[in-house]
C-alpha positions as CSV (number, residue, x, y, z in Angstrom):
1,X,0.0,0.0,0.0
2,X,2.9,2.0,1.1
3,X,4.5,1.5,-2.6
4,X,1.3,2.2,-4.5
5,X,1.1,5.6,-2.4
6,X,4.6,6.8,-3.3
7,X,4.0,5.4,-7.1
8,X,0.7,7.7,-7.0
9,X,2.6,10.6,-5.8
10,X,5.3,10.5,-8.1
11,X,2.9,10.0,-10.8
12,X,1.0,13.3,-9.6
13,X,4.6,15.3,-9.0
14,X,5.2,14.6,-13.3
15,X,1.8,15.5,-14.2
16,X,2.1,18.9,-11.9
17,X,5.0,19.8,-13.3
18,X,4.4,19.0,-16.6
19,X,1.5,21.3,-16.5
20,X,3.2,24.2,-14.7
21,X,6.4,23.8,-16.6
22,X,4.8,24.2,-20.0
23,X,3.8,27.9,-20.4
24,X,6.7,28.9,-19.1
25,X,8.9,26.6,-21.7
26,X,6.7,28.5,-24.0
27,X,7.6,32.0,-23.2
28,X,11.5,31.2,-22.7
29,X,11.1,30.0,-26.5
30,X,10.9,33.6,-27.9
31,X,11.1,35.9,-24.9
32,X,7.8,37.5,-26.0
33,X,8.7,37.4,-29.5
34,X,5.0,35.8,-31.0
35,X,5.6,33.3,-33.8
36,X,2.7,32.0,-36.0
37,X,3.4,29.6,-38.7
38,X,1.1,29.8,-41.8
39,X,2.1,26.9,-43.5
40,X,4.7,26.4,-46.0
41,X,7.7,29.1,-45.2
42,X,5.4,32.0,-44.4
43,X,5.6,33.3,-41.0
44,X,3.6,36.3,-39.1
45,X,6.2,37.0,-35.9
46,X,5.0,39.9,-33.8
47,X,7.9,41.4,-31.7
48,X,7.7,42.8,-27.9
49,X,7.2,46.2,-29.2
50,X,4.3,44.7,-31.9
51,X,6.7,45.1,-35.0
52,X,4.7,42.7,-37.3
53,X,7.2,41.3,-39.4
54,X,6.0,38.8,-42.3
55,X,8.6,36.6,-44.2
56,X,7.3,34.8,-47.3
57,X,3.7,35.7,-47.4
58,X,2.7,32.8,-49.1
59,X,-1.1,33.1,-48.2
60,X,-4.6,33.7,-50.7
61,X,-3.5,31.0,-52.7
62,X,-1.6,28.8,-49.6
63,X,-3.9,25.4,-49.2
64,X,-2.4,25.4,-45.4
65,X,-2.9,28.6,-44.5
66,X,-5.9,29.0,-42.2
67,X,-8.8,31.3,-43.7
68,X,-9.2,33.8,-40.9
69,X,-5.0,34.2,-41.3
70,X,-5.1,34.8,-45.3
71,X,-5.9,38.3,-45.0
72,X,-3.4,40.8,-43.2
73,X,-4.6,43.9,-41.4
74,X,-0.8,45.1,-40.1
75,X,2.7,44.6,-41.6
76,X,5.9,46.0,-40.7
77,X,8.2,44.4,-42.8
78,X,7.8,41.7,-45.2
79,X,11.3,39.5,-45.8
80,X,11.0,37.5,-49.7
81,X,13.6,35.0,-49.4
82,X,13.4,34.5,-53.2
83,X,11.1,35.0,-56.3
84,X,9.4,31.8,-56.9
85,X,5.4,32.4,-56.6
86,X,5.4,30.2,-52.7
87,X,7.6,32.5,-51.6
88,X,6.4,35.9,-53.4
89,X,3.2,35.2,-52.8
90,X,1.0,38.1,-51.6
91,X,4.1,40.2,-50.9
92,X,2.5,43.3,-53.2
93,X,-0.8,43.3,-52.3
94,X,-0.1,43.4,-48.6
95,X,2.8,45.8,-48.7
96,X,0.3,48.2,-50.8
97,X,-2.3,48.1,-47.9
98,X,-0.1,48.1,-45.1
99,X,2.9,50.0,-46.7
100,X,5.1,47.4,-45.3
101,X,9.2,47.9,-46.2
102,X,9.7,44.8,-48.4
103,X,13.2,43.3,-47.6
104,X,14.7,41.3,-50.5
105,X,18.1,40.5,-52.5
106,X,19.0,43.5,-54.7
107,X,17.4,42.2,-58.2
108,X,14.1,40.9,-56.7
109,X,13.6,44.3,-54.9
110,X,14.2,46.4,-58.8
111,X,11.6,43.9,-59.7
112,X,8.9,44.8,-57.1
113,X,9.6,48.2,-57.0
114,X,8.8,47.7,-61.4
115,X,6.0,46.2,-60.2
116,X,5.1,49.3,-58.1
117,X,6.1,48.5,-54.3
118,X,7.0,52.0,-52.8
119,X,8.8,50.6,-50.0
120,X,11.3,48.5,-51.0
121,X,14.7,47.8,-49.6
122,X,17.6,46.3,-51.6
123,X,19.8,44.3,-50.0
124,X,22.5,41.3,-50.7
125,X,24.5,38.9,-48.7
126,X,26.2,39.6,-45.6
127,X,24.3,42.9,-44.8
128,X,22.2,44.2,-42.7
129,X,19.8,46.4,-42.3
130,X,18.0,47.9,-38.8
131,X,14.8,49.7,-38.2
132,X,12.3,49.9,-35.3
133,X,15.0,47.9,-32.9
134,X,15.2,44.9,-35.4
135,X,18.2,43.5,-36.9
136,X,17.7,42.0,-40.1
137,X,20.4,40.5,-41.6
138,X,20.6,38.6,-45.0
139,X,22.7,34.8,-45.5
140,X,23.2,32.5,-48.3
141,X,20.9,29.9,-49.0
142,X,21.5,27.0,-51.7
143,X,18.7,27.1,-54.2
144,X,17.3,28.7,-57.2
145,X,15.5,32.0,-58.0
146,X,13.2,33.4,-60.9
147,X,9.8,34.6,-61.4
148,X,7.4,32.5,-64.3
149,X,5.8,35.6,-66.0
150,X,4.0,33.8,-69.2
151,X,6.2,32.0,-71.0
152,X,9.2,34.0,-69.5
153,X,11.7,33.6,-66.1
154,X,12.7,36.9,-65.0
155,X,16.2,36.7,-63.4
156,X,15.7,37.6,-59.0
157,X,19.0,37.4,-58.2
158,X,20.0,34.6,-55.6
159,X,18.0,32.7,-52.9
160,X,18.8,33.4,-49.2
161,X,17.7,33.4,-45.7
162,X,17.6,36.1,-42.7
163,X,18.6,36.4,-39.7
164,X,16.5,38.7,-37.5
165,X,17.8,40.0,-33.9
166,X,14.4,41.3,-32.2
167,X,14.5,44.4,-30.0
168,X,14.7,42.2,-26.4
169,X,17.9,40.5,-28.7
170,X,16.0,37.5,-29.4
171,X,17.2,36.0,-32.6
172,X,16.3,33.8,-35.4
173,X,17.4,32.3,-39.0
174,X,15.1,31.4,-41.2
175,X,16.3,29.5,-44.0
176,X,14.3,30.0,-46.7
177,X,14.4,27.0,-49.6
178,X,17.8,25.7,-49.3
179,X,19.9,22.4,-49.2
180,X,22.2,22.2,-46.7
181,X,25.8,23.4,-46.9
182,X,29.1,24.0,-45.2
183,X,28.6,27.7,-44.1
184,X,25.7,27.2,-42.5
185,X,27.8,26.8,-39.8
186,X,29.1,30.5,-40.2
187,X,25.9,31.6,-40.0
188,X,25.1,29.8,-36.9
189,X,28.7,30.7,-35.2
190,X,28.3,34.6,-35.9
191,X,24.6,35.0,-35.3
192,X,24.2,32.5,-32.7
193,X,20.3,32.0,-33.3
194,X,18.3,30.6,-30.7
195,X,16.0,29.1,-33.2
196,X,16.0,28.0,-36.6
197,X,13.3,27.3,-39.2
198,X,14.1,24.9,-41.6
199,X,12.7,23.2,-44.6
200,X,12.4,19.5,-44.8
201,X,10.2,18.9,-47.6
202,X,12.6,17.0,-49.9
203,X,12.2,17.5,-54.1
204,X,12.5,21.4,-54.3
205,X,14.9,21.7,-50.8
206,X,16.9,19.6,-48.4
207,X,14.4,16.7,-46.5
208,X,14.8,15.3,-43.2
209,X,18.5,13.7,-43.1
210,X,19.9,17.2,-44.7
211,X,17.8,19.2,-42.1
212,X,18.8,17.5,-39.5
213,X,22.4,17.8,-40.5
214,X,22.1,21.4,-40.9
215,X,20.6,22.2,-37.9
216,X,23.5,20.5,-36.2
217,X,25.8,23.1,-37.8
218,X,23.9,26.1,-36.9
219,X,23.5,25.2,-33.0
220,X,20.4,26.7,-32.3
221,X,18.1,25.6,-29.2
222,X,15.2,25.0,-31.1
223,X,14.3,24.2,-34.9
224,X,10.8,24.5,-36.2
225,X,10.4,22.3,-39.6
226,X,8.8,24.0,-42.5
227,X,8.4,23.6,-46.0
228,X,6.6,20.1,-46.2
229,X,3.2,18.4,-47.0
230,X,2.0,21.2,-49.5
231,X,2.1,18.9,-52.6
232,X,2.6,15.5,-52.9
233,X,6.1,16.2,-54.6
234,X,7.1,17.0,-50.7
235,X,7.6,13.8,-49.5
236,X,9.6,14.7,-46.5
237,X,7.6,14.5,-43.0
238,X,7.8,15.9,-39.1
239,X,7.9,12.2,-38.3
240,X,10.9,11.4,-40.5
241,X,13.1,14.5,-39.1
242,X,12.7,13.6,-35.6
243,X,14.4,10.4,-36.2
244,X,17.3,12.2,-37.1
245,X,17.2,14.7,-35.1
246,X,18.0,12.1,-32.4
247,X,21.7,12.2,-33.4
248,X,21.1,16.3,-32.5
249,X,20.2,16.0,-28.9
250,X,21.2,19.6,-28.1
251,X,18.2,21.1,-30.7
252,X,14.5,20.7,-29.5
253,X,12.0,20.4,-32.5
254,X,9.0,23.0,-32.0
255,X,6.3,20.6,-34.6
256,X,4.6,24.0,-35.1
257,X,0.8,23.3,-37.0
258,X,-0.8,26.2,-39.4
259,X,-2.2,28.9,-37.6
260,X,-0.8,28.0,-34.2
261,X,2.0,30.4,-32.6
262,X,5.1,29.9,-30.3
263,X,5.5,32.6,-27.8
């Protein structure tokens, strides 16, 4: 009887401090920084000092996104980690209700400012630029960019990712469509970013065994996966980069659902 009573007890001690433990995990995650996936590589992440900042604004035409998130009522900044139409997305038509700065490489900003964005900034590899308290810094990522305009693909200038330091000097990479490669690990030693959004869908960027590997080099605590089960091309799953991220003990996976947020 004894036994059983301590077994109870113990049982009740996890529970209790599973419960407790929880929201506070949560709001050591981003230090108030609010992070809502929309599916695919579109992000809305709200800082402490509500900066909205949007990165790939994938949305109208986004089969994961949830309804009630397709249409955006405030944007900051909107990052474009390359041209192609996922990733593009509804960048005008929200940065022309909003007048949201649009971030992107040098060639895909002339191309949206063409298209008639007012507020575009230019940027390329290694820089940064700062406004309202945040940090945004632009990395190499391993892919391809163009825009399809008819039978046409107008030239974007490369693919990359960002790294954003938030004004409480939270930070974060974001990856954009990449494969993984060796300087990853610069970006990761540099920046130090406490979390890391990676795509694992396999086909059109890395999967699960090459995500895995490349959130080993960066370091961060925390990866959230991104990029997957959009079209049956992505055959990469959640389930399938766990297993590997066994062999990265030191990273936590945030499995991060459409239209939930991390905060």
């Amino acid at each position: 009887m004894r036994r059983r009573k301590s077994v109870l007890c113990l049982g009740l001690f996890v529970i209790l401090t599973l419960v407790f433990s929880a929201p506070l995990f949560a709001a050591e995650i981003g230090k108030d920084v609010k992070i809502t996936y929309l599916g695919q590589s579109a992000f809305k992440i709200v800082s402490p000092k509500n900066v909205v900042v949007y990165i790939d604004p994938y949305l109208s035409k986004n089969p994961k996104t949830p309804e009630e998130m397709k249409t955006v009522e405030k944007a900051d900044f909107i990052l474009v980690t390359h041209g192609h139409f996922d990733h593009l997305g509804d960048t005008l038509a929200i940065a022309e209700k909003t007048n949201a700065k649009i971030v992107a490489m040098h060639e895909l900003a002339y191309y949206l400012t063409k298209k008639g964005a007012k507020n575009v900034i230019g940027m390329n590899k290694s820089g940064t630029y700062t406004s309202q308290g945040i940090a945004i810094t632009m990395v190499p990522a391993s892919h391809s960019s163009g825009i399809f305009e008819g039978d046409q693909i107008i030239y974007a200038g490369d693919p990359v990712g960002f790294v954003i330091k938030f004004e409480n000097g939270f930070t974060l990479y974001h990856g954009g469509d990449t494969g993984v490669f060796g300087d990853m690990k610069i970006t990761g030693e540099i920046y130090q970013p406490e979390l890391s959004m990676l795509p694992i869908g396999s086909h059109f960027t890395m999967g699960p065994r090459e995500a895995a590997y490349a959130a080993k080099l960066i370091g961060s605590k925390y990866v959230i996966p991104m990029h997957y089960g959009s079209s049956p091309l992505l055959t990469g799953t959640v389930e399938d980069f766990l297993k590997w991220m066994k062999d990265v003990p030191q990273t936590k996976v945030l499995v991060v659902k459409p239209g939930e947020t991390v905060q």
